[in-house]
C-alpha positions in Angstrom: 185.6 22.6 32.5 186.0 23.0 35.9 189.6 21.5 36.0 190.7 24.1 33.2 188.9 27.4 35.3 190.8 26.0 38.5 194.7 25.6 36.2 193.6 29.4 35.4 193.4 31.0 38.6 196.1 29.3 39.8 198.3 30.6 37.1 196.9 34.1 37.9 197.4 34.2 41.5 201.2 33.1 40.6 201.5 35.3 38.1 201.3 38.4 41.1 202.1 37.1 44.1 202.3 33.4 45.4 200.5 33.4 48.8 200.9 29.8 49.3 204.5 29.4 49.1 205.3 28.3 52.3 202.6 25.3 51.9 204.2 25.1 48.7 208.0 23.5 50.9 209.6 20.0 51.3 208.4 20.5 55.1 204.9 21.0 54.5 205.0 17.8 52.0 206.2 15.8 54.7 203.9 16.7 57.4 201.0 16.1 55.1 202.0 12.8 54.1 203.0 12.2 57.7 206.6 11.3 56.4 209.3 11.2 59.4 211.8 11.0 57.1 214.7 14.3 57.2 212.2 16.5 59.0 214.7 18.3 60.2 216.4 19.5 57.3 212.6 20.3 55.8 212.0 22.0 58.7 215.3 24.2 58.4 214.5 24.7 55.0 211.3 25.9 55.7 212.5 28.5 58.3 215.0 29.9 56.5 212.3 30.4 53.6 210.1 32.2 56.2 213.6 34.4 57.4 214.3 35.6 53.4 210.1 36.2 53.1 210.6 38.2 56.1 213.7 40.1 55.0 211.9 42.6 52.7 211.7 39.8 49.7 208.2 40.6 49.2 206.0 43.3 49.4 205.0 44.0 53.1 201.4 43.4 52.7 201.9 40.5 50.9 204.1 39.1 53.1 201.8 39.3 56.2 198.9 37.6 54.3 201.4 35.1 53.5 202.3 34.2 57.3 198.2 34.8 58.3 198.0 31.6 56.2 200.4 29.2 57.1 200.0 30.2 60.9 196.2 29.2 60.6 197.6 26.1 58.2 199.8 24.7 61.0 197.5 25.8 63.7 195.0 23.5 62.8 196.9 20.4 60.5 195.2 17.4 61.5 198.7 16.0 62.6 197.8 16.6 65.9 195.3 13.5 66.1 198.6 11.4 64.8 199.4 8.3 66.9 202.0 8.1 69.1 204.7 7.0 67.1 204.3 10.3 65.0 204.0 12.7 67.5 208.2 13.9 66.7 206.0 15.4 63.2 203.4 17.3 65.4 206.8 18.5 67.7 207.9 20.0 64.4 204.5 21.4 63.6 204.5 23.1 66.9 208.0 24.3 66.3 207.1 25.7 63.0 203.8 27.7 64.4 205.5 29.5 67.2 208.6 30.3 64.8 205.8 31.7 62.5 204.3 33.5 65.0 208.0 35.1 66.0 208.2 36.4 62.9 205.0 37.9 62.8 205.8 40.0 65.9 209.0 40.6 64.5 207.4 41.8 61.7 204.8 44.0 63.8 207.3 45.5 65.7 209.5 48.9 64.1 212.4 48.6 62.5 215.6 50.6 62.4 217.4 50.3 58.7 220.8 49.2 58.9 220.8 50.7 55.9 220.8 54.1 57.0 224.3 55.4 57.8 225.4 57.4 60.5 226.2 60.2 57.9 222.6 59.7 56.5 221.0 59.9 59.8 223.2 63.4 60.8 221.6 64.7 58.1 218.6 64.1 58.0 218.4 65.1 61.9 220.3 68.4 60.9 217.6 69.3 58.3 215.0 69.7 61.2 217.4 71.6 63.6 218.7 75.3 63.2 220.3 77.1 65.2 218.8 80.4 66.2 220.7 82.2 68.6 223.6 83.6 68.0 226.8 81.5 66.7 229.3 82.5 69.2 226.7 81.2 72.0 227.0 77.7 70.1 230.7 78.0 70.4 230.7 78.5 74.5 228.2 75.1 74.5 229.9 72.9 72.2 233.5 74.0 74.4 231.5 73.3 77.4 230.3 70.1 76.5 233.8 68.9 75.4 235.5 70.2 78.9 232.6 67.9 80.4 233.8 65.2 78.8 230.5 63.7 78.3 230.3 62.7 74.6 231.5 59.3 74.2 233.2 59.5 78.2 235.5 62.1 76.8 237.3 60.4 74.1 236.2 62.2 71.4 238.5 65.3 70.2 237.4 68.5 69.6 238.0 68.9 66.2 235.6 66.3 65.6 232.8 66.4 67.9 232.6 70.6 66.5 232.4 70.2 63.0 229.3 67.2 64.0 227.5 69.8 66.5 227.7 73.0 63.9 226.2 70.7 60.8 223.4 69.2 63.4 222.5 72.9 64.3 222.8 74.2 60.7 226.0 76.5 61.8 228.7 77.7 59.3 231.6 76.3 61.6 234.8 78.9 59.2 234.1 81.7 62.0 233.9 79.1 65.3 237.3 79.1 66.3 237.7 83.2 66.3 234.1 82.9 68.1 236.2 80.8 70.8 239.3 83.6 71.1 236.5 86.6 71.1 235.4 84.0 74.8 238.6 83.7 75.9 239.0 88.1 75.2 236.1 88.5 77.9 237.1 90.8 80.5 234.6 90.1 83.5 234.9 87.3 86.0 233.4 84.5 84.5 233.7 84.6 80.7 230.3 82.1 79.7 227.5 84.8 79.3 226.1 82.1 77.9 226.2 78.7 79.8 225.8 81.4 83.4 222.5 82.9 81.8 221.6 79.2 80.8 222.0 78.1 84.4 219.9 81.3 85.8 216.9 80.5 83.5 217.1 76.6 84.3 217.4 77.3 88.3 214.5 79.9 87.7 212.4 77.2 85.7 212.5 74.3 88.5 211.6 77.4 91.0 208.9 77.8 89.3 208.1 74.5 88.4 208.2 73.6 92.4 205.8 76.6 93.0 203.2 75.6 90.6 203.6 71.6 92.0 203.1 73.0 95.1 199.9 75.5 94.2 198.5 72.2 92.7 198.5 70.2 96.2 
């Protein structure tokens, strides 16, 4: 009766989600039976098993519950009271535990998707950003910055590092070129109302900043 209840759970927990399949490999059969034979080739096996669990296989939680397990598994395998002549086993256990535990920090730690393109990731960035200012002020910016030369140290053209800026900032870039020869029309001295009044408010911000820094001491 007993044998029967324990063939049905099993079959259920398999049926959702395997938690044990990494006690499940070659590798694991061999260090339980103490077997020195093609350890290595187990023990690959079994890492690149724990890599494709690891690679968004499985469902996230499951996959960490998974890992809890056969860390604690190898943590405390009995193969560490081997004798001498099996200790190259208990090297592989050791090998296999802190590999786990790589993984599991790995795992822990953010992840960018390659699978987000560049294209993707303008996007998304240019559905949080709009442009409120006027669009000829863009213009005098997006010149100023390619004069600089400090996008990609300079070696990307014009034509291209525009059109990139005006869809970040949400700017309809048909009117940006006449924007540039209304600049270029300016009659006083220095023709950037824009980039000069940006520098007086920055210089007037670190003033300020220094006075409060210094109120503060």
């Amino acid at each position: 009766m007993c044998a029967r209840r324990k063939q049905s759970v099993i079959f259920k927990i398999d049926r959702t989600m395997n938690y044990f399949l990494l006690a499940e490999t070659d590798f694991f059969r061999l260090i339980n039976e103490a077997g020195d034979c093609n350890m290595e080739t187990a023990y690959t096996a079994f890492a690149t098993q724990v890599i494709e669990l690891c690679n968004g296989g499985m469902d996230m939680n499951l996959t960490v519950i998974a890992l809890a397990y056969i860390e604690i598994e190898l943590q405390h395998h009995p193969v560490r009271n081997l004798s001498e002549e099996k200790r190259e086993i208990a090297a592989y256990v050791s090998k296999a535990l802190s590999f786990v535990r790589k993984m599991q920090k790995f795992l822990a730690t953010p992840q960018v998707s390659p699978l987000i393109s560049a294209n993707n990731a303008t996007e998304t960035t240019a559905s949080l950003l709009q442009w409120t200012g006027n669009a000829i002020d863009l213009v005098e910016l997006i010149y100023g910055i390619d004069v600089m030369g400090c996008i990609n140290n300079g070696n990307m053209p014009l034509k291209q590092l525009a059109p990139l800026l005006y869809k970040i900032f949400g700017v309809d870039s048909k009117d940006c070129y006449r924007f540039y020869t209304d600049i270029k029309r300016r009659k006083n001295e220095s023709r950037t109302y824009f980039l000069d009044k940006m520098q007086e408010k920055l210089n007037e911000r670190m003033l300020r900043d220094e006075e409060l820094e210094l109120k503060r001491r």
